[in-house]
C-alpha positions as a printed NumPy array, in Angstrom:
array([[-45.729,  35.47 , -26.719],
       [-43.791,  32.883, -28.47 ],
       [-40.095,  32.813, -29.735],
       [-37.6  ,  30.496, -30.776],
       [-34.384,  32.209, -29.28 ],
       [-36.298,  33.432, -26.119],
       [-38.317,  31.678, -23.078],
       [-40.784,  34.66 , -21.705],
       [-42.474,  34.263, -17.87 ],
       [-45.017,  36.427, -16.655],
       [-45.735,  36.282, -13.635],
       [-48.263,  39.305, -12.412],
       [-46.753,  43.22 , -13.081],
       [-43.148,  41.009, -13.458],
       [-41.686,  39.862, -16.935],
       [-38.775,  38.187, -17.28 ],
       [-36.975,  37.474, -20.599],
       [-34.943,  35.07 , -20.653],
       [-32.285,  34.31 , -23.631],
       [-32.39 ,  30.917, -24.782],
       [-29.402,  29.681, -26.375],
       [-27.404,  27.964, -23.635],
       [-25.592,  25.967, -25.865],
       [-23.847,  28.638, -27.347],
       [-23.883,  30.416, -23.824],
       [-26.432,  33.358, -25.17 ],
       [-24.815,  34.282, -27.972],
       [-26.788,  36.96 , -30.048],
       [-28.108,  35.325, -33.447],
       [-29.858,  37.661, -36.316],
       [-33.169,  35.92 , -34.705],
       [-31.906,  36.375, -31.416],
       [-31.33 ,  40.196, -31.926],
       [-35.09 ,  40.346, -33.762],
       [-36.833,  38.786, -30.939],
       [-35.568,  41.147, -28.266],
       [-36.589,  43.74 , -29.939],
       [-39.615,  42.708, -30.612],
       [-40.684,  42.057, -26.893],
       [-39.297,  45.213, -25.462],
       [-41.133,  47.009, -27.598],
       [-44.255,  44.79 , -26.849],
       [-43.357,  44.712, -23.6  ],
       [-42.951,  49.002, -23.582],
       [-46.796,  49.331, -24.104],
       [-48.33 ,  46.423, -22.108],
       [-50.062,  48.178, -19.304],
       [-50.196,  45.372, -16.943],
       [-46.2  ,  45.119, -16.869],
       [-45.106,  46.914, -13.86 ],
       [-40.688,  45.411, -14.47 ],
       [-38.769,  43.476, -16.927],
       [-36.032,  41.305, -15.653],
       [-33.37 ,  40.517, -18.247],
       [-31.805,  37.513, -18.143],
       [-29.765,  34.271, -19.7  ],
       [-30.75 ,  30.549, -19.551],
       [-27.406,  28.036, -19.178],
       [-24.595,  28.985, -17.809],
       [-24.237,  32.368, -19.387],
       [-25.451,  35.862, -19.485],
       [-24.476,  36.358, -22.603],
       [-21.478,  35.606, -24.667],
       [-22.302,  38.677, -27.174],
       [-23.185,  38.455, -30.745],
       [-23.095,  35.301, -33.045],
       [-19.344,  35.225, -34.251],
       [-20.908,  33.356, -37.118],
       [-23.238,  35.819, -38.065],
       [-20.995,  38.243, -37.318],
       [-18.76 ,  37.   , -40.115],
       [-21.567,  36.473, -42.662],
       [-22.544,  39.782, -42.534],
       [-19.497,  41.001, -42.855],
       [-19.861,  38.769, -46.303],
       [-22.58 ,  40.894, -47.634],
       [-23.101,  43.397, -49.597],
       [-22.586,  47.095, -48.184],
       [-25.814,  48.31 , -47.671],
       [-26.957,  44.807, -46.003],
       [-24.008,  45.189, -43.791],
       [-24.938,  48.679, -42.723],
       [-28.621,  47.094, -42.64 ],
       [-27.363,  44.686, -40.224],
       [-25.758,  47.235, -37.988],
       [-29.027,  49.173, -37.857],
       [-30.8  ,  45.822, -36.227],
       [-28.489,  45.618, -33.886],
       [-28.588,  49.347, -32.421],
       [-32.38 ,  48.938, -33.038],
       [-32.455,  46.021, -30.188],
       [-30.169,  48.477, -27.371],
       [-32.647,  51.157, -28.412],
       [-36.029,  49.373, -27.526],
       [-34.179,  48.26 , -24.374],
       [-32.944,  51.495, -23.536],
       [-35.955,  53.292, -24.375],
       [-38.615,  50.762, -22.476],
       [-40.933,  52.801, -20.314],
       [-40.494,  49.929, -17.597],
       [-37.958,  49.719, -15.38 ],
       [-35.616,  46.862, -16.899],
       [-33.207,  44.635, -14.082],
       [-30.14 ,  42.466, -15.753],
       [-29.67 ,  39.346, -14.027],
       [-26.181,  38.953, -14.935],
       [-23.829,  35.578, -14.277],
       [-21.518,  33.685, -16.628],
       [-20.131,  35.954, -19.089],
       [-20.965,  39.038, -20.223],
       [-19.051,  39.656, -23.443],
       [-19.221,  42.199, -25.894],
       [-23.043,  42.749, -27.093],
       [-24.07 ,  41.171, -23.776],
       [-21.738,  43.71 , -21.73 ],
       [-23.634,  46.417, -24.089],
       [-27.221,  44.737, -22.747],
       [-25.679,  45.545, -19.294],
       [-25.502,  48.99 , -20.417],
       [-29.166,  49.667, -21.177],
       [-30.183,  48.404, -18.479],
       [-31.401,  50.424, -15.243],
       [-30.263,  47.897, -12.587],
       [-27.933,  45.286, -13.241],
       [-27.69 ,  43.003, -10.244],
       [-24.34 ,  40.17 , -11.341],
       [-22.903,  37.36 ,  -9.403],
       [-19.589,  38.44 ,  -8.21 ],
       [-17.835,  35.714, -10.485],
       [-19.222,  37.042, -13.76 ],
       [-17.101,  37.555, -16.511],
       [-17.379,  40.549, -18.405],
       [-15.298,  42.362, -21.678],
       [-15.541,  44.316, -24.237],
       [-14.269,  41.698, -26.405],
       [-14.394,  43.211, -29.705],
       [-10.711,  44.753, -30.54 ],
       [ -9.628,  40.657, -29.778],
       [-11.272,  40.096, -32.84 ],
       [-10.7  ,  42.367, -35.281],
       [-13.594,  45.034, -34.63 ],
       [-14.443,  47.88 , -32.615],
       [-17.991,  47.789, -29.696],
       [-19.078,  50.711, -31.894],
       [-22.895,  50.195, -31.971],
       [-22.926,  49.844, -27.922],
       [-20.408,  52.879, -27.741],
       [-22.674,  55.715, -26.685],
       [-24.919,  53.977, -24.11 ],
       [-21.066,  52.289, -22.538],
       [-19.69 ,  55.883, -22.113],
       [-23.586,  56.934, -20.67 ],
       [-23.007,  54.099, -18.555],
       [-19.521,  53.731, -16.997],
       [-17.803,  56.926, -18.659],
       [-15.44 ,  57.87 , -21.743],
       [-11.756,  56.626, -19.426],
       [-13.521,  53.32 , -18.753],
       [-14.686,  52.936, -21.829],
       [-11.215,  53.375, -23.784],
       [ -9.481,  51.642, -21.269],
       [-11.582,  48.874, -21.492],
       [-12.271,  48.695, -25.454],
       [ -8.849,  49.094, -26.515],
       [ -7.028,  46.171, -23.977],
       [ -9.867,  43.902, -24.389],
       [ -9.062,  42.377, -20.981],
       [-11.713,  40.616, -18.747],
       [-12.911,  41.758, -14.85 ],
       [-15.278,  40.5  , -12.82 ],
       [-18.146,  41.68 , -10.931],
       [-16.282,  43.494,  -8.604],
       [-14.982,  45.606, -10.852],
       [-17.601,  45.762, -12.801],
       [-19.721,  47.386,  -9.238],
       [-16.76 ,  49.749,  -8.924],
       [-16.887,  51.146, -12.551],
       [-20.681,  51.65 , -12.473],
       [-21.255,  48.877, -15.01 ],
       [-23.288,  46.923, -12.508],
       [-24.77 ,  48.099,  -8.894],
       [-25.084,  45.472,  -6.949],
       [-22.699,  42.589,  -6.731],
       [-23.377,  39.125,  -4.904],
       [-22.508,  35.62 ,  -4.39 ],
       [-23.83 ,  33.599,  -7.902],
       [-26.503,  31.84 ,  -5.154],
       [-27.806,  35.12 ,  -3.983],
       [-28.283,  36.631,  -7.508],
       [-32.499,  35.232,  -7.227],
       [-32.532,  36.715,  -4.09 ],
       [-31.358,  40.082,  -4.42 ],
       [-33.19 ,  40.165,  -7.651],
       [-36.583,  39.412,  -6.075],
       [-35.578,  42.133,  -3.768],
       [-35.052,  44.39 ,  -6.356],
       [-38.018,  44.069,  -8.329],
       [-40.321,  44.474,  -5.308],
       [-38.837,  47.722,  -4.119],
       [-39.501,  49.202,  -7.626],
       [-42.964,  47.699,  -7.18 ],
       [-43.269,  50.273,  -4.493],
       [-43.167,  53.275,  -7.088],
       [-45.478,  55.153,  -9.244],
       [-45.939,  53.371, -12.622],
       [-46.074,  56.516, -14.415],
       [-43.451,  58.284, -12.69 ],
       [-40.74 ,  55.544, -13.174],
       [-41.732,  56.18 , -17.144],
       [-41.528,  59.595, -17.053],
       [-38.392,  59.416, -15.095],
       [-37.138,  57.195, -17.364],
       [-37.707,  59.784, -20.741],
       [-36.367,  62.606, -18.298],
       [-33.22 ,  60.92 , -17.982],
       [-32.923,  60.471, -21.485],
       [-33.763,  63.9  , -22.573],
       [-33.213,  66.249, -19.031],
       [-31.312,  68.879, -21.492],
       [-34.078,  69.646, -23.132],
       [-36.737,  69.395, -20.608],
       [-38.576,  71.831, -18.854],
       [-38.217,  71.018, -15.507],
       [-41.432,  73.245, -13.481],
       [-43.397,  72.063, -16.371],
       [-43.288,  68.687, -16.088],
       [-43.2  ,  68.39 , -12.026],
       [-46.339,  70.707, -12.548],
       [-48.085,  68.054, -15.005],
       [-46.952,  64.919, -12.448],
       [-48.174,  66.865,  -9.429],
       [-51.628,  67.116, -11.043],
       [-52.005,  63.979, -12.5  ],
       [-54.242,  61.467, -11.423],
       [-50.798,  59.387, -10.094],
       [-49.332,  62.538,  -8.369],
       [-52.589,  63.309,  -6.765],
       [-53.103,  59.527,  -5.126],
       [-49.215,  59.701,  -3.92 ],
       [-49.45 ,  62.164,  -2.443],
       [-52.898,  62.034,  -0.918],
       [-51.677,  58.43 ,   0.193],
       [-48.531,  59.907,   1.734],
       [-50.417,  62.687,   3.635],
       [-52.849,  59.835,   4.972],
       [-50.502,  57.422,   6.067],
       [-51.905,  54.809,   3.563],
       [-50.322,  52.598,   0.808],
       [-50.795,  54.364,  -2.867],
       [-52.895,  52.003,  -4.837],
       [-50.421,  50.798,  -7.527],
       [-48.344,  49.356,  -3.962],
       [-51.2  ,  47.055,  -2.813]])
């Protein structure tokens, strides 16, 4: 896999992605926005990735989306405008909907669009002294395309609260809100996020998918249907078999 806005490692089941743009501390270009998509949706079927990690070269997260870019398309003609929009949600949505489990390594800033990357992920492990806002009001618009998966994430109060002052909070508060769920010291973030990444190592490959799409959709689900299609399933069956003989499951080994 080869980009110009992104530097991907594999490294066995583990893929990290890591956004390259330190010079303009992550900020989201139209490439930039492309790209992501594009792996996470690569990513999403490659059957030999077990976890993504998430994360920003330099010394930034992610400072949100391209303020120049964000001005030219604000330049264009309607439709491209609304076109642009649609590229954007497109990139939380392959995120969001990635049948891997997807860890942000968060440190820097998290600003606008990169606070709304912190919302799509499933664990966001951040270095105490992050920055992080929803930046947008400060300039004239509204975080409107990261709106529903912020209110998923930390709740409607937060999310008005937050969006309307445009004020900045670190990683502290960021834990306390649900934004992020675990919080250390910027030299323990490698650490914790090794840590991490092995426990969910430990699970069922197809379980953490399916768990993933019943989170999403758990209204409309039918619950003793879908425990009765994971229980006999060819994953179900060596869990528990494994379990009941005392034995690591063979996606743990």
């Amino acid at each position: 896999m080869s980009f110009k806005t992104l530097q991907i490692s594999l490294n066995g089941r583990i893929a990290t992605v890591s956004m390259n743009r330190p010079e303009v501390r992550n900020a989201m270009n139209t490439t930039m926005i492309q790209e992501i998509t594009d792996v996470f949706n690569e990513l999403h079927q490659d059957p030999n990735i077990r976890v993504i990690i998430l994360s920003g070269n330099g010394p930034s997260f992610s400072a949100g989306v391209d303020l120049e870019d964000m001005r030219a398309m604000g330049q264009m003609n309607w439709n491209e405008n609304v076109a642009s929009g649609n590229k954007l949600l497109d990139m939380y949505l392959a995120v969001d909907n990635c049948s891997k489990p997807v860890i942000g390594k968060v440190h820097g800033h998290a600003y606008g669009g990169g606070f709304g990357l912190c919302t799509v992920c499933d664990i966001v492990v951040a270095a105490e002294n992050t920055s992080f806002c929803l930046s947008e009001v400060l300039i004239g618009i509204i975080p409107a395309v990261i709106g529903p998966f912020t209110v998923k994430k930390i709740g409607n109060s937060h999310f008005r609260a937050l969006g309307i002052s445009g004020e900045r909070f670190d990683g502290k508060y960021a834990s306390e809100i649900g934004l992020v769920h675990y919080t250390v010291k910027e030299s323990e973030v490698d650490e914790l996020t090794e840590s991490v990444t092995n426990q969910l190592l430990k699970a069922s490959p197809q379980a953490v998918s399916k768990f993933k799409e019943y989170c999403r959709n758990m209204d409309n689900t039918h619950s003793a249907e879908l425990i009765a299609d994971l229980r006999s399933s060819k994953e179900g069956q060596e869990g528990l078999t494994a379990f009941l003989e005392k034995r690591l499951p063979h996606w743990a080994k």
